[in-house]
C-alpha positions, 0 to 999 in steps of 0.5 A: 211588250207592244200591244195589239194597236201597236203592232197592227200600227206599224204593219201599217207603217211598212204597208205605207212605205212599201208604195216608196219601193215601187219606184225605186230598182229591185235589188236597192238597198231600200228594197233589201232593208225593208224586207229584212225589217218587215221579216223580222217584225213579222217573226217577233210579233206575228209568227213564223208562218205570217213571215214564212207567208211574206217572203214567198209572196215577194220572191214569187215573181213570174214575168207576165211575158213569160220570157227568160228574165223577169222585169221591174214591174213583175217585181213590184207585181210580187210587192203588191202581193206581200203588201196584200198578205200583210194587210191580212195579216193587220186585220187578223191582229186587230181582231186578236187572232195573233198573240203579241210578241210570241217567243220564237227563235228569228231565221234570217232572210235568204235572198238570192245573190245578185251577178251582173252580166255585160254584154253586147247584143242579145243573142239567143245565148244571152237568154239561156245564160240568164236562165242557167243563172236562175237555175243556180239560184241567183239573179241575173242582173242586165242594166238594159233590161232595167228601168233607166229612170232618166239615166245614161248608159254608164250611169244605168250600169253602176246603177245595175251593179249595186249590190251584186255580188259578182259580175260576167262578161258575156263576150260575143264575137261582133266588131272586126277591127284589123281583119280580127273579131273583137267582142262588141263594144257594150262588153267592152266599156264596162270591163274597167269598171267591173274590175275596180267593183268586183277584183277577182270575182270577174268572169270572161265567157269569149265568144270563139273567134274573138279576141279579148286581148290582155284586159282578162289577164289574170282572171277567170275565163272561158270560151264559148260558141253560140251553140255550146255554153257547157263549159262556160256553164262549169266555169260559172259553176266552179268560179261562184262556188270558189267565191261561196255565191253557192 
């Protein structure tokens, strides 16, 4: 059974490698793996609430810009506070007020899924359907709105879909090409990509008046206009319940 040295030793080690996660995109399996490790710890020595306490503070991200989609650094924001309360909660076990390696029962981590939207342009639509997705409770992932690091586009986009649990293609009437609108390009060019990452847990949402073509075949998908995503919305609905996202 550790001591009390030993616990606030390593509560210090998870504080020190927290400062790696800063550079690093939000929803890394690096970020993933050190908040089940740092949950864990905390409800098989500290206690629950300390736990409780830590969670909250990491998923209590508030854009700074109060726009529609938080960004990396109002993440590493709500890191900086999880990093706050676990030194609290270090100086409380050096001066004894936590007992080692109480006996609780772990509950595990509850982290919201991840869904990757492809798109083209950013329409006023394209907000609203990030945030029907937070009111479900899952995170929209758009690789623009993403640190690129360096990267190009397409390494941008793997880059972003790693670790969602699905994706969406957010298809809005753009390019005309023959006298036809099609969907705009960036929509387009990662549709065989999303096929191979996520199979059959793809959705289309096509803009009325465009023309996706037999790349949807098979898949589920749905129209919209501009000024009316209801359906498109039930289709989100239906499809991430079939697949148990929600």
């Amino acid at each position: 059974m550790p001591s009390r040295e030993e616990i606030a030793q390593k509560l210090q080690e998870f504080i020190d490698a927290a400062g790696r996660l800063r550079g690093l995109d939000h929803g890394s399996a690096d970020w993933a793996l050190w908040e089940d490790e740092v949950h864990g710890y905390l409800q098989s020595r500290v206690d629950q609430q300390a736990a409780t306490d830590f969670q909250n503070k990491l998923h209590n991200v508030t854009p700074v810009f109060l726009g529609p989609i938080a960004f990396h650094s109002d993440y590493v924001r709500a890191l900086d506070s999880a990093v706050v309360h676990l030194e609290v909660v270090k100086a409380r076990v050096e001066r004894g007020k936590y007992d080692p390696a109480p006996k609780i029962q772990l509950i595990p981590v509850n982290r919201p899924a991840s869904i990757f939207i492809a798109h083209s342009g950013e329409p006023a639509a394209l907000f609203r359907l990030t945030r029907f997705l937070e009111a479900l409770g899952v995170k929209p992932v758009v690789a623009e709105w993403l640190p690129f690091k360096g990267r190009q586009v397409p390494e941008q986009a793997r880059s972003a879909m790693d670790g969602c649990a699905a994706a969406i293609v957010f298809a809005t009437a753009a390019d005309a090409v023959g006298g036809r609108k099609q969907p705009g390009r960036g929509a387009l060019i990662e549709t065989g990509i999303l096929q191979e990452r996520f199979g059959s847990k793809v959705i289309y949402l096509v803009e009325e008046g465009a023309e996706l073509g037999p790349m949807a075949d098979g898949f589920a998908n749905e129209s919209f206009r501009q000024d009316c995503l209801e359906k498109a919305f039930h289709r989100i609905v239906v499809e991430l319940k079939a697949h148990k996202i929600i």
